[in-house]
ZADO-1210 file (C-alpha; in nm, 4 decimals, padded with zeros to 6 digits):
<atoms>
<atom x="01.8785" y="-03.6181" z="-02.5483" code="UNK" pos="1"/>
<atom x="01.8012" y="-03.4026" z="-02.8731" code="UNK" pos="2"/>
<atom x="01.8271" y="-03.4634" z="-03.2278" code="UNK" pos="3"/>
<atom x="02.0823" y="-03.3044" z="-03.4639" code="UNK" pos="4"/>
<atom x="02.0252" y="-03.2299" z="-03.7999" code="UNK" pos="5"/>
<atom x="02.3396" y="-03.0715" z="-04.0409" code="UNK" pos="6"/>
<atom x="02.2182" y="-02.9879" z="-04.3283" code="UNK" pos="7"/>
<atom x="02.1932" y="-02.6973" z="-04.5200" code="UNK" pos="8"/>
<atom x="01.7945" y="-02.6199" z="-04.6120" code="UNK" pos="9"/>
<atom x="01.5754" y="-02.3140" z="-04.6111" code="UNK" pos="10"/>
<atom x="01.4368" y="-02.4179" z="-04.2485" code="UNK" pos="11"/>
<atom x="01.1146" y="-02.1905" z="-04.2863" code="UNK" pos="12"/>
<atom x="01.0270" y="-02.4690" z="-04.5157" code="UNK" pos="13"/>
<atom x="00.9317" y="-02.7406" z="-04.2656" code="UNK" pos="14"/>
<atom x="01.0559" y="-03.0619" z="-04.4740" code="UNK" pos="15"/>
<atom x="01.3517" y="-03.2012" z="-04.5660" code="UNK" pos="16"/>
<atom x="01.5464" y="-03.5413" z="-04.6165" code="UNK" pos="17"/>
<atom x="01.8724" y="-03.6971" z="-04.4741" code="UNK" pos="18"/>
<atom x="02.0624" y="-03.9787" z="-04.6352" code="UNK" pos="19"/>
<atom x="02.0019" y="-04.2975" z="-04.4237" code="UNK" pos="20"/>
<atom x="02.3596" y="-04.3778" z="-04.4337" code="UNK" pos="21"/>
<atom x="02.4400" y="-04.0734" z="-04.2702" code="UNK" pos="22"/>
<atom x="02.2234" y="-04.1728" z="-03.9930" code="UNK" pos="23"/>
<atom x="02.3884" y="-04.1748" z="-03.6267" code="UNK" pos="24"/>
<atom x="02.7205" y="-04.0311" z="-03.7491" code="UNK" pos="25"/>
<atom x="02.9214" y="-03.8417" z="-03.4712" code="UNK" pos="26"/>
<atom x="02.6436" y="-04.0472" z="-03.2268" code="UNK" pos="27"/>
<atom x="02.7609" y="-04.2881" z="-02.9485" code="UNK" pos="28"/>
<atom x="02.6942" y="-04.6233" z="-03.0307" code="UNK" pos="29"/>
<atom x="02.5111" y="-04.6754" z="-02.7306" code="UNK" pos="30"/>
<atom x="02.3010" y="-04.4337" z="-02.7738" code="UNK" pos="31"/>
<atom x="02.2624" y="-04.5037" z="-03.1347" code="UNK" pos="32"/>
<atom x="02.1428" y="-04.8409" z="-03.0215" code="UNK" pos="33"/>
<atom x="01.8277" y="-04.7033" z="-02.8820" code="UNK" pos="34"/>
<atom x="01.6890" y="-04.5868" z="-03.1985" code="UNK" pos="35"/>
<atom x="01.7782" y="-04.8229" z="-03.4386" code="UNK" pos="36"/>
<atom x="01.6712" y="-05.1939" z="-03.4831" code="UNK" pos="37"/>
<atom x="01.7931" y="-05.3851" z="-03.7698" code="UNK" pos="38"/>
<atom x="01.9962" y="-05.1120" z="-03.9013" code="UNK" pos="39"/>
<atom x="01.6897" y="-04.8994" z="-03.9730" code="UNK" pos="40"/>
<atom x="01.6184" y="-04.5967" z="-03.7110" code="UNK" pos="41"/>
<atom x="01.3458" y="-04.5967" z="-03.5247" code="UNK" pos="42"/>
<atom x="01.1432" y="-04.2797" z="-03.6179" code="UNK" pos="43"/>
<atom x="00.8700" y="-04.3157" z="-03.3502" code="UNK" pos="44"/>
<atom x="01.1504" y="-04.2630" z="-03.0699" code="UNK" pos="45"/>
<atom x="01.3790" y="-04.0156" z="-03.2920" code="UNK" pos="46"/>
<atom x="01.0393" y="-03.7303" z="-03.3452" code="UNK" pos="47"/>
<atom x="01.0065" y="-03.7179" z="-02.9280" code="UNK" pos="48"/>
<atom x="01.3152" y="-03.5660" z="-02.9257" code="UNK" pos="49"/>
<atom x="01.3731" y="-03.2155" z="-02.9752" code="UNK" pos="50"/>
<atom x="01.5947" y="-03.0862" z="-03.2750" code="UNK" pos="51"/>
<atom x="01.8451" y="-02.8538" z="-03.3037" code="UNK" pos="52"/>
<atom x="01.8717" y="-02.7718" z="-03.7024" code="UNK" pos="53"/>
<atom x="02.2294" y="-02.6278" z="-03.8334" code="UNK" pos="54"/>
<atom x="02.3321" y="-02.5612" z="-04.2053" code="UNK" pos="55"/>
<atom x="02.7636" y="-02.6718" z="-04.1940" code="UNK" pos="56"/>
<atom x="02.9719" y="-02.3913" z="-04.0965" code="UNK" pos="57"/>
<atom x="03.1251" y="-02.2294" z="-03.7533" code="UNK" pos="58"/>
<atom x="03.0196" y="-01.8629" z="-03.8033" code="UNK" pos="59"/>
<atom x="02.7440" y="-01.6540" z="-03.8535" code="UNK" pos="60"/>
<atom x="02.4813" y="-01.9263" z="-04.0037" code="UNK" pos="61"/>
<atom x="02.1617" y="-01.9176" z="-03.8208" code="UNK" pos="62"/>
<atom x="02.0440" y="-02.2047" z="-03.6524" code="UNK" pos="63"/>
<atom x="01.7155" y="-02.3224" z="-03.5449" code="UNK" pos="64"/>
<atom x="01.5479" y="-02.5560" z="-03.2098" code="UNK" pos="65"/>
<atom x="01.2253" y="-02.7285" z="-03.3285" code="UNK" pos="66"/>
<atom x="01.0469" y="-03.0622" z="-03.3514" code="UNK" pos="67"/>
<atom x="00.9947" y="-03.3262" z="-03.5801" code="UNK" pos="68"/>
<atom x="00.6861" y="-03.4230" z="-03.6555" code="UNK" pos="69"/>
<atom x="00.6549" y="-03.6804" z="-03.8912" code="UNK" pos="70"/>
<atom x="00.9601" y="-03.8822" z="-04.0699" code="UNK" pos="71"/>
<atom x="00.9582" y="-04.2258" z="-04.2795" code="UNK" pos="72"/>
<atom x="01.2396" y="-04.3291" z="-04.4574" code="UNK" pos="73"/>
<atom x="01.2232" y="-04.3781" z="-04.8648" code="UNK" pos="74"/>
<atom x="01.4472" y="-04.4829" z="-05.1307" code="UNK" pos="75"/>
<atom x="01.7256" y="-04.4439" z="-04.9170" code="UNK" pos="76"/>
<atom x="01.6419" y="-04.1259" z="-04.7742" code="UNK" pos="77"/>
<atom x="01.4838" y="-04.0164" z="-04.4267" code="UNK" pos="78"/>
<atom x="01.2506" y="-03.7823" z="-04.5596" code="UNK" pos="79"/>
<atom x="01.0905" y="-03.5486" z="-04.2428" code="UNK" pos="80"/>
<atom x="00.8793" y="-03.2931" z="-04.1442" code="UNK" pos="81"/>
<atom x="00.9486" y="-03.0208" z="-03.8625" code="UNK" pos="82"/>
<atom x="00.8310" y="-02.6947" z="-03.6895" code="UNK" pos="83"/>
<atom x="01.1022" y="-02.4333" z="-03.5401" code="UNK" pos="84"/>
<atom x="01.0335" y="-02.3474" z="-03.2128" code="UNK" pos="85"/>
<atom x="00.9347" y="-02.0177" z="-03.2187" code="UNK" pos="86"/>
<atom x="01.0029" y="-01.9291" z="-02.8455" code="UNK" pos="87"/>
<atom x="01.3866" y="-02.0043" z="-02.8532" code="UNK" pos="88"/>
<atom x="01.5703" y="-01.7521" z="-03.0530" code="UNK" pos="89"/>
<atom x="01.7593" y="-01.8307" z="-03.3437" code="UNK" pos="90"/>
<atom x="02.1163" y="-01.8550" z="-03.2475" code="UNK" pos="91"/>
<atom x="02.4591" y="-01.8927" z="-03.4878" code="UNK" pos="92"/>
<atom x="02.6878" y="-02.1264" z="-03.5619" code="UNK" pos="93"/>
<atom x="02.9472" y="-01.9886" z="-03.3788" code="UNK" pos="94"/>
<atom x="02.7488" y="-02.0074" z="-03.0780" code="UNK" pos="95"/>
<atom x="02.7355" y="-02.3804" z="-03.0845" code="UNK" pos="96"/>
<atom x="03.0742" y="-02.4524" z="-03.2131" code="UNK" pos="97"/>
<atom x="03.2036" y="-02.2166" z="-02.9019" code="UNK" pos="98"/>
<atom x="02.9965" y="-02.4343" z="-02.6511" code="UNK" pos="99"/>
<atom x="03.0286" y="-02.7872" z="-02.8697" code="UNK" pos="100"/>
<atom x="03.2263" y="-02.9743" z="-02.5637" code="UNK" pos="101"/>
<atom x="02.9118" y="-02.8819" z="-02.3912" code="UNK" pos="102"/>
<atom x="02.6763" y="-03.0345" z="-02.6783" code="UNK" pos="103"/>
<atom x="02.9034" y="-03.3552" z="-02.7300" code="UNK" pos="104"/>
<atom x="03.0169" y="-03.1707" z="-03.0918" code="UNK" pos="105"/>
<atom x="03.3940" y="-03.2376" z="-03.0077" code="UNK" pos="106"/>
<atom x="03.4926" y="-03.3153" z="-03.3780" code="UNK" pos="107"/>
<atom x="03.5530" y="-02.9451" z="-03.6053" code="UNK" pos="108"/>
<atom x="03.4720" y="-03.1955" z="-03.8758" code="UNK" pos="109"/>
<atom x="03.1317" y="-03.2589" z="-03.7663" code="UNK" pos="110"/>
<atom x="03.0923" y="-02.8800" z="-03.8483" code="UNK" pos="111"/>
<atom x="03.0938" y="-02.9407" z="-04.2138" code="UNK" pos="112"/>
<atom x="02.9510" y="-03.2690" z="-04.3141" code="UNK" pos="113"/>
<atom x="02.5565" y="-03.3922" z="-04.3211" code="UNK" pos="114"/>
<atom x="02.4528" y="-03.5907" z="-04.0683" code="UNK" pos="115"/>
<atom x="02.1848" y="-03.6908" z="-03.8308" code="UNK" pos="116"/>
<atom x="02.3308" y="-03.7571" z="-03.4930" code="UNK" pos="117"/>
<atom x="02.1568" y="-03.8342" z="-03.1557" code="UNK" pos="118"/>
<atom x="02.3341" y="-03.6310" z="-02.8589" code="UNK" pos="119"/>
<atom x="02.3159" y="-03.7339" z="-02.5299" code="UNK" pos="120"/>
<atom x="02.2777" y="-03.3956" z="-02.3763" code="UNK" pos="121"/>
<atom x="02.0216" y="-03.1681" z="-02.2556" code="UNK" pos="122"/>
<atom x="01.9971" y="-02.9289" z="-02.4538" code="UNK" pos="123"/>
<atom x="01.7304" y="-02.6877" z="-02.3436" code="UNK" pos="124"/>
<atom x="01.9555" y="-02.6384" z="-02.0279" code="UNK" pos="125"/>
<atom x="02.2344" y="-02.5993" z="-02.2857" code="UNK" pos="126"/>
<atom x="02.0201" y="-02.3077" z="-02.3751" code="UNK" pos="127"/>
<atom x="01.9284" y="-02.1717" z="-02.0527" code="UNK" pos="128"/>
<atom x="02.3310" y="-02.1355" z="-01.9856" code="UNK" pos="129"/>
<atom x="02.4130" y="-01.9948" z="-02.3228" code="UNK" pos="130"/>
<atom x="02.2009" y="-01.8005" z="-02.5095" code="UNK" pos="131"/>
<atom x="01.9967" y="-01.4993" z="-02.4267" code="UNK" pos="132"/>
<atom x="01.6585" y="-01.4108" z="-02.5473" code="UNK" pos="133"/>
<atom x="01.6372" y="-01.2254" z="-02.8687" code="UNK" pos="134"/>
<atom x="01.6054" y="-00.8708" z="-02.8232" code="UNK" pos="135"/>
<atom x="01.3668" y="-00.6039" z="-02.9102" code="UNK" pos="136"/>
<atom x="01.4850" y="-00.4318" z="-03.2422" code="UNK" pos="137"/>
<atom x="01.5779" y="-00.0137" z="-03.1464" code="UNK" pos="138"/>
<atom x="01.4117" y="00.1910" z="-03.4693" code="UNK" pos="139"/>
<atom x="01.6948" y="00.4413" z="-03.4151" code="UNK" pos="140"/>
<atom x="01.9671" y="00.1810" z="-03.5199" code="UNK" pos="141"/>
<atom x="02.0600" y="-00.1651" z="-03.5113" code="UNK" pos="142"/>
<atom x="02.1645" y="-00.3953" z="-03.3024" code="UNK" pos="143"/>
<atom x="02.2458" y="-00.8207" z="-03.3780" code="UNK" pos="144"/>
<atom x="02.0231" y="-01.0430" z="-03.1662" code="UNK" pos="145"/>
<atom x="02.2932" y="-01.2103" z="-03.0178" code="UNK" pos="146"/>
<atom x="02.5669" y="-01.0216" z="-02.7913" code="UNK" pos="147"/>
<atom x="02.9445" y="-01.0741" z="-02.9623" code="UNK" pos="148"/>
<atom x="03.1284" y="-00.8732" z="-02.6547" code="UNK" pos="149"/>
<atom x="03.4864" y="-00.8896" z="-02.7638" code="UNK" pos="150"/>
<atom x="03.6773" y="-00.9391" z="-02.4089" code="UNK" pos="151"/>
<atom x="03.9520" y="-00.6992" z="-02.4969" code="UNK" pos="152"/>
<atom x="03.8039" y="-00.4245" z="-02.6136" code="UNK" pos="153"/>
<atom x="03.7521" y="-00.1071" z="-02.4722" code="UNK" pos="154"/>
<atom x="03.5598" y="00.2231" z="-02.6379" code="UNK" pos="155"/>
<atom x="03.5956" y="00.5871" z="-02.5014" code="UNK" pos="156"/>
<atom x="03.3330" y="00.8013" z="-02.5313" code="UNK" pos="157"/>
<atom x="03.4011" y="01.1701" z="-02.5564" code="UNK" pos="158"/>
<atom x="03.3270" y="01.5071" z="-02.7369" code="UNK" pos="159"/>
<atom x="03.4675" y="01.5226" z="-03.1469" code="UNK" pos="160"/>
<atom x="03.7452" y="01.7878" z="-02.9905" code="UNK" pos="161"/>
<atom x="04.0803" y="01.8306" z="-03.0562" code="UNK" pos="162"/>
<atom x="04.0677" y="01.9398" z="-02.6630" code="UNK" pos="163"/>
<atom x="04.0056" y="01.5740" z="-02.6044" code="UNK" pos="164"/>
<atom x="04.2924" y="01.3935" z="-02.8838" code="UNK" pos="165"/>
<atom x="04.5270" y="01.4259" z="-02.5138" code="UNK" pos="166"/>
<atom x="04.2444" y="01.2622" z="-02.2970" code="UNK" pos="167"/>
<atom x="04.2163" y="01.0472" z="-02.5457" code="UNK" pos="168"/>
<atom x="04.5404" y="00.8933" z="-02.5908" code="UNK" pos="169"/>
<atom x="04.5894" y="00.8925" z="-02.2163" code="UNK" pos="170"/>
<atom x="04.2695" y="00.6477" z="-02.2070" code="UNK" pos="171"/>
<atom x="04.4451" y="00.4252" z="-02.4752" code="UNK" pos="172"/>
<atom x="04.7696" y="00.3940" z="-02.2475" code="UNK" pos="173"/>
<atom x="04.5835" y="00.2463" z="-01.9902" code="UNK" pos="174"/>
<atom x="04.3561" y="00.0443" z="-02.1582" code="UNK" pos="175"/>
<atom x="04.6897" y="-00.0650" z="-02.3507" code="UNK" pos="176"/>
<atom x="04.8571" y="-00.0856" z="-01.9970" code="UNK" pos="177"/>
<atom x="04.5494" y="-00.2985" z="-01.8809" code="UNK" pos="178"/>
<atom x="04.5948" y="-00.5354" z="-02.1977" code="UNK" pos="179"/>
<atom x="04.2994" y="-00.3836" z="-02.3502" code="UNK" pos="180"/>
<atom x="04.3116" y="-00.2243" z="-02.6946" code="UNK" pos="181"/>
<atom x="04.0776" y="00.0939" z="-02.6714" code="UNK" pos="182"/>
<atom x="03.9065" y="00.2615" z="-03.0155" code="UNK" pos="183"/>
<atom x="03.6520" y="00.5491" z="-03.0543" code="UNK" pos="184"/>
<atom x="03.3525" y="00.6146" z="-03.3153" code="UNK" pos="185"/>
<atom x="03.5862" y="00.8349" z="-03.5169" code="UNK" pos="186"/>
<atom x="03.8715" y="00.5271" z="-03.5743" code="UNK" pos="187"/>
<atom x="03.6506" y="00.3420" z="-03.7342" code="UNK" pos="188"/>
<atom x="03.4055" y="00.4108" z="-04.0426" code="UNK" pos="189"/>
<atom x="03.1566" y="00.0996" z="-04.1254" code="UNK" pos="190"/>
<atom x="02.8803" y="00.2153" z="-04.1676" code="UNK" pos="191"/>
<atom x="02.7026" y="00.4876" z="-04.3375" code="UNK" pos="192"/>
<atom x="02.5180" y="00.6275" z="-04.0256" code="UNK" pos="193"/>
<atom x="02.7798" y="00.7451" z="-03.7212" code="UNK" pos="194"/>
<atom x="02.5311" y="00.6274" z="-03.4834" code="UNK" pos="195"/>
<atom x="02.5467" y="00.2585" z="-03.6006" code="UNK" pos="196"/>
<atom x="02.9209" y="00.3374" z="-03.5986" code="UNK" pos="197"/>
<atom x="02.9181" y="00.4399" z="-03.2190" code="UNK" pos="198"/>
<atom x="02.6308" y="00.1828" z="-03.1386" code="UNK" pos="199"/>
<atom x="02.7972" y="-00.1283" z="-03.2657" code="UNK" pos="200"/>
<atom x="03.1225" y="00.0165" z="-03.0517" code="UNK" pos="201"/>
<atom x="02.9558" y="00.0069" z="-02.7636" code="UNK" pos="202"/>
<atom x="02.7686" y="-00.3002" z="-02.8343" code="UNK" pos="203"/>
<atom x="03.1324" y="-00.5330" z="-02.8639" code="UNK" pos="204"/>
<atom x="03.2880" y="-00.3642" z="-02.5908" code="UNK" pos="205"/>
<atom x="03.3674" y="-00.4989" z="-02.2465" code="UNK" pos="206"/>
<atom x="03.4188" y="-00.1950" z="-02.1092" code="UNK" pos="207"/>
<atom x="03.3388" y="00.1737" z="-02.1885" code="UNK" pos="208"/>
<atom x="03.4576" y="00.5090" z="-02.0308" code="UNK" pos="209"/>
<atom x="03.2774" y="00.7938" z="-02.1095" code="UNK" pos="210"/>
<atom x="03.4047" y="01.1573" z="-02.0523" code="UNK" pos="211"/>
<atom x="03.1046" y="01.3667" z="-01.9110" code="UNK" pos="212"/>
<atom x="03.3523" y="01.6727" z="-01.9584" code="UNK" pos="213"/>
<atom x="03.1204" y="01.9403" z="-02.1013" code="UNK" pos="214"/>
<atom x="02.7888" y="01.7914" z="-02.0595" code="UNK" pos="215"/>
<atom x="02.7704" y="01.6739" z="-02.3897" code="UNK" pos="216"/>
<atom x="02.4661" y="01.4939" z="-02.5243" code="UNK" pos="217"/>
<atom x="02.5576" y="01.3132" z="-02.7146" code="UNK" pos="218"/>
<atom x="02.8458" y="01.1601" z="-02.4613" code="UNK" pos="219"/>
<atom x="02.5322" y="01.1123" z="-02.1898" code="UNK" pos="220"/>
<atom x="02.3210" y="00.9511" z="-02.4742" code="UNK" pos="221"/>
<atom x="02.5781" y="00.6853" z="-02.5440" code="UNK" pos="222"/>
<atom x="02.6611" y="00.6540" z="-02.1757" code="UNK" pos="223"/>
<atom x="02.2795" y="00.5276" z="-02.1800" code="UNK" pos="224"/>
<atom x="02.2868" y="00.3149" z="-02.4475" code="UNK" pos="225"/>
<atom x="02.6161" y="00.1699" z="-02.2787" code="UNK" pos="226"/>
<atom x="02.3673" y="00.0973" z="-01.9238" code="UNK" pos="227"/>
<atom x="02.1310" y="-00.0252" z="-02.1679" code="UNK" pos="228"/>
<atom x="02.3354" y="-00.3286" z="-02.2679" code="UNK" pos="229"/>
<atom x="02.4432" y="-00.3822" z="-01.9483" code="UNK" pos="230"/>
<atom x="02.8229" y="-00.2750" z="-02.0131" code="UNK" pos="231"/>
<atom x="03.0815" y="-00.1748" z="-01.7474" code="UNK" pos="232"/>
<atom x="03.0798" y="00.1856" z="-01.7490" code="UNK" pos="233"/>
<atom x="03.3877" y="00.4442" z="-01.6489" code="UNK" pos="234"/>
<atom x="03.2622" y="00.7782" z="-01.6291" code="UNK" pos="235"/>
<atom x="03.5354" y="01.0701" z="-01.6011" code="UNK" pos="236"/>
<atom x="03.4918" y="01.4213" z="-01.5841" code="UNK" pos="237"/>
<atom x="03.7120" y="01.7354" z="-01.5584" code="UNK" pos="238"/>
<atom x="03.4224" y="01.9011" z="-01.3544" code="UNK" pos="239"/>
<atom x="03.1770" y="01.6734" z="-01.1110" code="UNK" pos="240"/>
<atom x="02.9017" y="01.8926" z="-01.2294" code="UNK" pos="241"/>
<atom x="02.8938" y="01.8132" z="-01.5519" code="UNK" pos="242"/>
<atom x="02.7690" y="01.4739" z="-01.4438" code="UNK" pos="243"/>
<atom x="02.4092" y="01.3861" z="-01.4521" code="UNK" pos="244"/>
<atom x="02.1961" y="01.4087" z="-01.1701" code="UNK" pos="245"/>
<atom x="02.0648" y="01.0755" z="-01.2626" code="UNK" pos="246"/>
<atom x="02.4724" y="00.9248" z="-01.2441" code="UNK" pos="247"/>
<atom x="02.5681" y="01.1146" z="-00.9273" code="UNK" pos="248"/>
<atom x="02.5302" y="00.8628" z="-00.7352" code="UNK" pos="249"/>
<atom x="02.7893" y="00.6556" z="-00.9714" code="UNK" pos="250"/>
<atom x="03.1490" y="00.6655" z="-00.8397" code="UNK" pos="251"/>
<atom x="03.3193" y="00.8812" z="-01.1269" code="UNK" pos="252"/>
<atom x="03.7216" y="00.9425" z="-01.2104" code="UNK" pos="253"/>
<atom x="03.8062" y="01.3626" z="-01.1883" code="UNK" pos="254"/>
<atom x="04.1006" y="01.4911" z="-01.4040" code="UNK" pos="255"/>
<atom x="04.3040" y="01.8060" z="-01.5058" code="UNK" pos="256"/>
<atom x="04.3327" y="01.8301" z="-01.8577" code="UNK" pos="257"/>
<atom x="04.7570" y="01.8876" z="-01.7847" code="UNK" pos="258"/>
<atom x="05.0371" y="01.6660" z="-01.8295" code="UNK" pos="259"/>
<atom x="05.0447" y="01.5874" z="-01.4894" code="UNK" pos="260"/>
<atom x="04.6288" y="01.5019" z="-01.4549" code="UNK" pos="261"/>
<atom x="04.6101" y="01.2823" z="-01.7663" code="UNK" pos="262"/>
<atom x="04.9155" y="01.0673" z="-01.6266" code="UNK" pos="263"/>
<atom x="04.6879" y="01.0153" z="-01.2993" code="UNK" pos="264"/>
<atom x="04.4014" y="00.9918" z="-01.5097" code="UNK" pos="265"/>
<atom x="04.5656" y="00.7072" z="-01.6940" code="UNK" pos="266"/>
<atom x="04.6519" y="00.5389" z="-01.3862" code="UNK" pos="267"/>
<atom x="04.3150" y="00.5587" z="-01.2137" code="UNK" pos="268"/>
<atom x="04.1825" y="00.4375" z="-01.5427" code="UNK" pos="269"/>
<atom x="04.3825" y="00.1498" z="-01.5709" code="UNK" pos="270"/>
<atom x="04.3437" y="00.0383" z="-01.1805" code="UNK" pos="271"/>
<atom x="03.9225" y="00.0623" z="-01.2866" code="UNK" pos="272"/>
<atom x="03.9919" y="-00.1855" z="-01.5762" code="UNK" pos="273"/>
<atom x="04.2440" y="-00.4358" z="-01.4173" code="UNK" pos="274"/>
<atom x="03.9578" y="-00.4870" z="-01.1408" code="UNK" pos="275"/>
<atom x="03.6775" y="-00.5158" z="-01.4170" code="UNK" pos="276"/>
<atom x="03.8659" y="-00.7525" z="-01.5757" code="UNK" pos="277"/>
<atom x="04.0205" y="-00.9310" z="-01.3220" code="UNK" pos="278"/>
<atom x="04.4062" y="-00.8674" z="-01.3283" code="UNK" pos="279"/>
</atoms>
């Protein structure tokens, strides 16, 4: 079982208070009944729980595991103490509204309204299924602590040429052709540093192809980055020895950069992705 708190407080403070009428809302009534006696909770029982601690919302608001250590209730009010677990990462709101059928959070409504409930549900092995450890912080550029992979999206990696606008586009018809949408650094402009740009890319994407054509560095340095994060990886290359000694041993997509090699290109590219992604 675990305590959960919705309420929106500065949680590196370590106190707060909870109206006692909002006290076991969105809680089962049998396991309400454990910890409460005459109508009045039973703190004692409540602080061996752990906590998960949530401001209202379903996006991007940080969240917190912790304990409470000390509570008594007060003019109406269940005024607590509490430290934040500092080994479990801080994870969003969106990450526990995506899993709440696992956390016993079926209500949207329960989203946006204080409340102290009582779930029965484990939820460090909630946890252990959902949520990855924090990760270190690159100095180069920047990167969220939690993964948002979006499942149809596909980047291409490739030299700023306008050699490479035909390769290009043949990439897009197969991701398109794959039900994929597929963008590069250059079709997008959110940042002020392109390697952010190109970083974040690669950070959201399921899948990303990288053209080794030319032995560009900066194409092998993203291909890295791309490992890095554990993304599936397409490499293609007009010449096998423009790729890496260290990815030879990679299977790799050749091409003619003709009308006729682009079009089988496109469809060796789009056979790769149907089988990444399971079509």
């Amino acid at each position: 079982m675990f305590n959960l708190i919705m309420r929106w407080f500065d949680w590196a403070g370590g106190v707060g208070t909870m109206p006692l009428v909002r006290m076991f809302e969105y809680t089962e009534d049998h396991v309400a009944d454990q910890f409460r006696q005459e109508r009045l909770p039973l703190l004692d029982r409540l602080t061996r729980l752990p906590c998960l601690f949530m401001g209202e919302g379903t996006g991007e608001e940080v969240c917190h595991v912790g304990t409470i250590t000390r509570a008594r209730v007060a003019n109406g009010d269940v005024h607590f103490e509490f430290v934040l677990d500092r080994e479990v990462p801080p994870l969003t709101n969106a990450t526990v509204f995506a899993g709440r059928g696992q956390l016993d959070m079926p209500h949207d409504f329960e989203f946006s309204r204080n409340h102290w409930a009582v779930k029965d549900i484990d939820l460090y092995r909630f946890l252990m299924r959902n949520v990855r450890p924090g990760r270190q912080r690159p100095s180069v550029f920047q990167l969220s602590d939690h993964e948002n992979i979006e499942p149809q999206l596909a980047s291409a990696m490739m030299p700023f040429d306008a050699a490479f606008t035909p390769v290009y586009d043949s990439i897009r018809e197969a991701a398109e052709a794959a039900g994929l949408r597929c963008r590069r650094a250059d079709d997008i402009w959110e940042n002020p540093a392109i390697i952010q740009d190109v970083v974040s890319l690669i950070d959201r994407s399921r899948v990303v192809i990288c053209d080794c054509t030319g032995r560009n560095p900066n194409v092998f340095y993203e291909a890295g980055i791309a490992h890095t994060l554990g993304r599936e990886v397409i490499l293609i290359t007009q010449s096998g020895q423009d790729i890496p000694f260290d990815l030879r041993h990679l299977r790799y997509i050749p091409y003619l950069n003709n009308g006729e090699g682009r079009a089988s290109l496109s469809a060796a590219i789009r056979g790769r992705l149907q089988t990444i992604i399971g079509h």
